[in-house]
C-alpha positions as CSV (number, residue, x, y, z in Angstrom):
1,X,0.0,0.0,0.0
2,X,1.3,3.6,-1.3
3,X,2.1,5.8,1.6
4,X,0.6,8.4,0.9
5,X,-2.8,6.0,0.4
6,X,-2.0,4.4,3.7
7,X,-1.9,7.7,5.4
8,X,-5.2,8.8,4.1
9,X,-6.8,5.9,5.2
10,X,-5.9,6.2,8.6
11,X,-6.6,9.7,8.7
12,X,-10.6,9.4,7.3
13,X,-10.8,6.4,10.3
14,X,-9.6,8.8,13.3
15,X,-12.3,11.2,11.6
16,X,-14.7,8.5,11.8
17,X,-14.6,8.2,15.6
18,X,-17.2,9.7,16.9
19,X,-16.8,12.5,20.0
20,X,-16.7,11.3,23.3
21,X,-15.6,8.2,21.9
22,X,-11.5,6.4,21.5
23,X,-10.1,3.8,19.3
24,X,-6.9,2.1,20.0
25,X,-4.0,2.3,17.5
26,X,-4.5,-1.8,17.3
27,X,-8.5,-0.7,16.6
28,X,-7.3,1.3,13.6
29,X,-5.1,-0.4,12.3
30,X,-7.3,-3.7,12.1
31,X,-9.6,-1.8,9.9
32,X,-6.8,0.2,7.7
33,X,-5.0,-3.3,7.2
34,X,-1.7,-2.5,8.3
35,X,0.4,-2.7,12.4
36,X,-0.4,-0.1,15.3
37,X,3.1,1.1,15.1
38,X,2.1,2.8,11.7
39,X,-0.9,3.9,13.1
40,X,0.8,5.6,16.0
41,X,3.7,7.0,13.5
42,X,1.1,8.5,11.2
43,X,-0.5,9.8,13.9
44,X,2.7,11.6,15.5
45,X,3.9,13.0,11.9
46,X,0.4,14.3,10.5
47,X,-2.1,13.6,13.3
48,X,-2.3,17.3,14.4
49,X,-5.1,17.9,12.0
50,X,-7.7,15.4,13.0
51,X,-8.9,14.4,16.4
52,X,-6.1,12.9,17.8
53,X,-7.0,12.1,21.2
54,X,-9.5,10.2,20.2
55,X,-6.5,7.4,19.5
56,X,-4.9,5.8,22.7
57,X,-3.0,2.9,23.1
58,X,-4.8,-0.2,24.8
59,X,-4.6,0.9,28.2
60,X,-6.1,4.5,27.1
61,X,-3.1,6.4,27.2
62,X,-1.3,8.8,25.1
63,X,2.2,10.2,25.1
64,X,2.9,12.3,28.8
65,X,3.5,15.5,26.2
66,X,-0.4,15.0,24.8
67,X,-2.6,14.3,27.6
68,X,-2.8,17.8,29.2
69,X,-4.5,18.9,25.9
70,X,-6.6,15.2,25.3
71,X,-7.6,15.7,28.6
72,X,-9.6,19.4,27.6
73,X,-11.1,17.8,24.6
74,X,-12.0,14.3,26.5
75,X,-13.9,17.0,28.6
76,X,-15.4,18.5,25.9
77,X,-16.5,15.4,24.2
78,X,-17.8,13.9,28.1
79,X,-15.9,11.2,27.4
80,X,-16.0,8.3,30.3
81,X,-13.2,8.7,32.4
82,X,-11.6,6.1,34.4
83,X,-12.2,6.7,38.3
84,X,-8.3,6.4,39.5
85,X,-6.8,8.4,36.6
86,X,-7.9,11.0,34.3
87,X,-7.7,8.9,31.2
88,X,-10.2,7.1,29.4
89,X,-12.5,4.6,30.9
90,X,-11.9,1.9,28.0
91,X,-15.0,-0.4,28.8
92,X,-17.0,2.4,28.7
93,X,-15.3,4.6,26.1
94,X,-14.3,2.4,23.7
95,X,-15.9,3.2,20.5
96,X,-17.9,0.1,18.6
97,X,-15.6,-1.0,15.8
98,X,-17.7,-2.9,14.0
99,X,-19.5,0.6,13.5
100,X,-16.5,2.6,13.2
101,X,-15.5,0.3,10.3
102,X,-18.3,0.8,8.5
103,X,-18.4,4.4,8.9
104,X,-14.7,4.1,7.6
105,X,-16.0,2.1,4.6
106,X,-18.5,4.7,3.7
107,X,-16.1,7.5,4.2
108,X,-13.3,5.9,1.6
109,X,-15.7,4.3,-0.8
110,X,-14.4,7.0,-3.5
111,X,-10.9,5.6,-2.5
112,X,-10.9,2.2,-3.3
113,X,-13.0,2.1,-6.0
Protein backbone atom coordinates (compact mmCIF):
# COMPACT_ATOMS: atom_id res chain seq x y z
CA UNK A 1 0.00 0.00 0.00
CA UNK A 2 1.34 3.58 -1.26
CA UNK A 3 2.07 5.84 1.64
CA UNK A 4 0.57 8.45 0.89
CA UNK A 5 -2.76 5.99 0.37
CA UNK A 6 -2.03 4.44 3.74
CA UNK A 7 -1.85 7.68 5.43
CA UNK A 8 -5.19 8.76 4.08
CA UNK A 9 -6.75 5.87 5.17
CA UNK A 10 -5.93 6.23 8.61
CA UNK A 11 -6.58 9.66 8.73
CA UNK A 12 -10.56 9.41 7.28
CA UNK A 13 -10.83 6.36 10.26
CA UNK A 14 -9.59 8.83 13.32
CA UNK A 15 -12.26 11.19 11.56
CA UNK A 16 -14.66 8.55 11.83
CA UNK A 17 -14.59 8.24 15.60
CA UNK A 18 -17.21 9.71 16.88
CA UNK A 19 -16.83 12.52 20.01
CA UNK A 20 -16.67 11.29 23.31
CA UNK A 21 -15.63 8.21 21.86
CA UNK A 22 -11.55 6.38 21.47
CA UNK A 23 -10.06 3.85 19.26
CA UNK A 24 -6.89 2.13 19.98
CA UNK A 25 -4.03 2.33 17.53
CA UNK A 26 -4.52 -1.85 17.30
CA UNK A 27 -8.51 -0.66 16.56
CA UNK A 28 -7.28 1.28 13.58
CA UNK A 29 -5.13 -0.39 12.26
CA UNK A 30 -7.29 -3.67 12.07
CA UNK A 31 -9.61 -1.82 9.89
CA UNK A 32 -6.80 0.24 7.70
CA UNK A 33 -4.98 -3.33 7.20
CA UNK A 34 -1.70 -2.53 8.26
CA UNK A 35 0.42 -2.73 12.44
CA UNK A 36 -0.43 -0.12 15.26
CA UNK A 37 3.06 1.10 15.06
CA UNK A 38 2.13 2.76 11.66
CA UNK A 39 -0.94 3.93 13.06
CA UNK A 40 0.78 5.64 16.00
CA UNK A 41 3.71 6.96 13.52
CA UNK A 42 1.11 8.55 11.22
CA UNK A 43 -0.53 9.84 13.93
CA UNK A 44 2.66 11.64 15.49
CA UNK A 45 3.93 12.98 11.88
CA UNK A 46 0.37 14.30 10.49
CA UNK A 47 -2.11 13.65 13.31
CA UNK A 48 -2.28 17.33 14.36
CA UNK A 49 -5.05 17.93 11.99
CA UNK A 50 -7.71 15.41 12.96
CA UNK A 51 -8.91 14.37 16.36
CA UNK A 52 -6.13 12.85 17.82
CA UNK A 53 -7.03 12.14 21.20
CA UNK A 54 -9.53 10.23 20.15
CA UNK A 55 -6.50 7.39 19.48
CA UNK A 56 -4.92 5.76 22.67
CA UNK A 57 -3.05 2.88 23.12
CA UNK A 58 -4.85 -0.20 24.83
CA UNK A 59 -4.60 0.91 28.23
CA UNK A 60 -6.05 4.46 27.11
CA UNK A 61 -3.08 6.39 27.16
CA UNK A 62 -1.29 8.81 25.12
CA UNK A 63 2.20 10.23 25.10
CA UNK A 64 2.93 12.32 28.75
CA UNK A 65 3.45 15.49 26.23
CA UNK A 66 -0.43 15.01 24.82
CA UNK A 67 -2.59 14.29 27.64
CA UNK A 68 -2.81 17.85 29.16
CA UNK A 69 -4.54 18.94 25.87
CA UNK A 70 -6.59 15.19 25.28
CA UNK A 71 -7.62 15.66 28.60
CA UNK A 72 -9.55 19.40 27.63
CA UNK A 73 -11.07 17.77 24.61
CA UNK A 74 -12.01 14.31 26.54
CA UNK A 75 -13.92 16.97 28.59
CA UNK A 76 -15.37 18.48 25.90
CA UNK A 77 -16.54 15.43 24.25
CA UNK A 78 -17.85 13.93 28.07
CA UNK A 79 -15.89 11.21 27.39
CA UNK A 80 -15.99 8.33 30.32
CA UNK A 81 -13.23 8.70 32.35
CA UNK A 82 -11.64 6.06 34.37
CA UNK A 83 -12.21 6.73 38.33
CA UNK A 84 -8.31 6.40 39.51
CA UNK A 85 -6.84 8.43 36.56
CA UNK A 86 -7.89 11.02 34.34
CA UNK A 87 -7.66 8.93 31.20
CA UNK A 88 -10.23 7.08 29.42
CA UNK A 89 -12.53 4.64 30.93
CA UNK A 90 -11.93 1.90 28.04
CA UNK A 91 -15.00 -0.43 28.75
CA UNK A 92 -16.99 2.44 28.69
CA UNK A 93 -15.25 4.65 26.08
CA UNK A 94 -14.28 2.39 23.71
CA UNK A 95 -15.86 3.23 20.47
CA UNK A 96 -17.86 0.12 18.60
CA UNK A 97 -15.57 -0.99 15.84
CA UNK A 98 -17.66 -2.86 14.02
CA UNK A 99 -19.48 0.56 13.46
CA UNK A 100 -16.54 2.56 13.20
CA UNK A 101 -15.46 0.28 10.27
CA UNK A 102 -18.33 0.75 8.53
CA UNK A 103 -18.42 4.38 8.86
CA UNK A 104 -14.67 4.07 7.60
CA UNK A 105 -15.98 2.14 4.62
CA UNK A 106 -18.55 4.72 3.68
CA UNK A 107 -16.10 7.50 4.22
CA UNK A 108 -13.27 5.93 1.58
CA UNK A 109 -15.66 4.35 -0.76
CA UNK A 110 -14.44 6.95 -3.54
CA UNK A 111 -10.92 5.60 -2.46
CA UNK A 112 -10.88 2.24 -3.33
CA UNK A 113 -12.99 2.09 -6.02
Amino acid sequence: MDHEFRTELVLRCVEAIPPGQVATYGDVAAIVGCGPRIVGTLMAQVGGGVCWWRVVNRAGRLPSRLLDDARVHWAAEGTALRGDAPLPDMARARVDVARLDANWRTATAELTQ
